[in-house]
C-alpha positions in Angstrom: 0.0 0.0 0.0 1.1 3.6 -1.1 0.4 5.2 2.2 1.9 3.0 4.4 5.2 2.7 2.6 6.3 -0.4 3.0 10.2 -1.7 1.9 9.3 -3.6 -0.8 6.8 -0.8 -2.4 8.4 0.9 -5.5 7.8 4.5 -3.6 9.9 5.1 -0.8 9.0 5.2 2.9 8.9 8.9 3.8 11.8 10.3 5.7 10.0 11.5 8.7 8.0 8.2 9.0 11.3 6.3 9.1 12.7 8.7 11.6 9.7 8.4 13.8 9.9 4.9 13.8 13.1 4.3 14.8 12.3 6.4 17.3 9.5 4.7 18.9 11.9 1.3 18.4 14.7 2.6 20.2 14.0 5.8 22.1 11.3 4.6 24.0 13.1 1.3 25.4 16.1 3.4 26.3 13.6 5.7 28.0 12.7 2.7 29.7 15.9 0.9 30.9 16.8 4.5 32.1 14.4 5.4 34.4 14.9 1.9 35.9 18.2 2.5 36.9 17.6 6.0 38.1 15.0 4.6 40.0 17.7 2.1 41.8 20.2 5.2 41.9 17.7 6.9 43.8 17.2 4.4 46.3 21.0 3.9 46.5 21.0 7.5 46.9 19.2 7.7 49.9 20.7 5.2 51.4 23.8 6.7 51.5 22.5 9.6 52.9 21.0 8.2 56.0 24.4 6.3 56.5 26.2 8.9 56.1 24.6 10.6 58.5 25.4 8.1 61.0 21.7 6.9 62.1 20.4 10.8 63.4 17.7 12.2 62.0 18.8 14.4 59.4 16.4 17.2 58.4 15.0 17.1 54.8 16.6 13.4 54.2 12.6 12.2 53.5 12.2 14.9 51.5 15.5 14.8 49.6 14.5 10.7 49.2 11.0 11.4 47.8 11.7 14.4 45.3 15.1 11.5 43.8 12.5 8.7 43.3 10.8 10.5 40.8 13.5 13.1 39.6 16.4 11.1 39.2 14.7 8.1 37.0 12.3 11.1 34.9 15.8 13.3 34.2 17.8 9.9 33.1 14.8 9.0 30.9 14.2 12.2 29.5 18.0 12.3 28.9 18.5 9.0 27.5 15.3 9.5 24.9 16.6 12.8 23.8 20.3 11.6 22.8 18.5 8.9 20.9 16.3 11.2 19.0 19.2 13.7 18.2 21.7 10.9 17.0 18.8 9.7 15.5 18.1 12.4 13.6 21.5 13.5 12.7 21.9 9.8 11.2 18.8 10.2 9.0 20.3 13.8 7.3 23.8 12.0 7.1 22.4 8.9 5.2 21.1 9.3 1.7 17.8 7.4 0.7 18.7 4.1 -1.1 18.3 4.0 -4.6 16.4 0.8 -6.2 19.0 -0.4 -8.6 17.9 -0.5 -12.0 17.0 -3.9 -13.7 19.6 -5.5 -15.8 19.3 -6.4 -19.0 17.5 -9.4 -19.1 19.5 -11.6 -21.4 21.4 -15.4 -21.8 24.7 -14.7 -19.7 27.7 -17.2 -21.4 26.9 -20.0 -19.5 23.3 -20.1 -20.5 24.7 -19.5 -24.5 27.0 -22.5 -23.5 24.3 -24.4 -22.0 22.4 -24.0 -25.0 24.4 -24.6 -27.7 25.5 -28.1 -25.8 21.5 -28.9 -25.8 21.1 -28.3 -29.6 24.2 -30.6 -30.0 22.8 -33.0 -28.0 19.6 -33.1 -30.1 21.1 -32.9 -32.9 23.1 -36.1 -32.4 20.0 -37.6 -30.8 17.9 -36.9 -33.8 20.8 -38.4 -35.7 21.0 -42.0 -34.1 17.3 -42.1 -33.9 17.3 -41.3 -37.7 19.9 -44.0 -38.5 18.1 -46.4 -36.4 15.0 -46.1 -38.9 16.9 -46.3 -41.7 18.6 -49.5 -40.5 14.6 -50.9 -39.8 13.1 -50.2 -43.0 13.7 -53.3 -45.2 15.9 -52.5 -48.4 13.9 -53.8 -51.7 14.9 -57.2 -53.0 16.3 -56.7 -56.6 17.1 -59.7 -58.5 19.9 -59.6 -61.1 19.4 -60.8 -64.1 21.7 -61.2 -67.1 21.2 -59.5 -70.3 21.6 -61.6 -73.6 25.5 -61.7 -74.7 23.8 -59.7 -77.7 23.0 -56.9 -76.1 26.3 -56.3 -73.9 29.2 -57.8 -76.3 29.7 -56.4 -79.8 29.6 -58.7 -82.6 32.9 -61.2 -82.6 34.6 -60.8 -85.8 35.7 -64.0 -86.1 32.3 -65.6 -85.4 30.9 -63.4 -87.4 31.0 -65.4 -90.2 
């Protein structure tokens, strides 16, 4: 279909299409696997605050752990999702679309020639033995020989002449 530009179409998928789709197949899971492991950097975060603190009861360290669970994983996220799209979309201006190559001439290359010519030889020579196998089948006519009067072959003996 024309509008959904698939590969194997003769028109090309549309630039931004392709660009949006790549980012959707790897922004997004980057997006992902980032804000997991800001997530875990948060919580590693505040553990290290309340240990560093030595077990007193720091002020703000609840408020400092709250505002790093959802900070820390949404800036990593954000981060990681907005270095895909840019090298993303500096790959898509630095590649050129791909051409279709053009359709060679459609034609018998020289082994095909080869191939052929040994076929018609082979016919030929079957044609031949199958040809001399009639001839040797057909029975040859019978022709008697007979002799033609002395006469008629040998000119008149002078001697016996008369």
């Amino acid at each position: 279909m024309l509008w959904l530009g698939e590969p194997d179409s003769e028109y090309p998928r549309p630039r931004m299409r392709s660009y949006l789709l790549k980012l959707m197949k790897y922004g997004v899971p980057t997006g992902v696997v980032l804000a997991g492991v800001g997530y875990l950097f948060a919580h590693l975060a505040a553990i290290w605050y309340t240990s560093e603190s030595g077990g007193r009861a720091t002020v703000g360290a609840e408020e400092m752990s709250a505002t790093l669970e959802w900070r820390l994983p949404l800036t990593m996220a954000a981060w990681g999702f907005g270095l895909v799209a840019l090298f993303e979309g500096v790959l898509s201006l630095w590649r050129t679309p791909v051409a279709s190559p053009a359709p060679a001439a459609v034609g018998p290359d020289e082994t095909e020639q080869l191939l052929l010519k040994l076929l018609e030889e082979a016919e030929a020579a079957e044609d031949e033995r199958r040809r001399r196998i009639e001839l040797a089948q057909t029975p040859m006519p019978l022709k008697l020989a007979v002799p033609a009067p002395i006469a008629e072959t040998h000119p008149p003996c002078p001697v016996c002449a008369d």
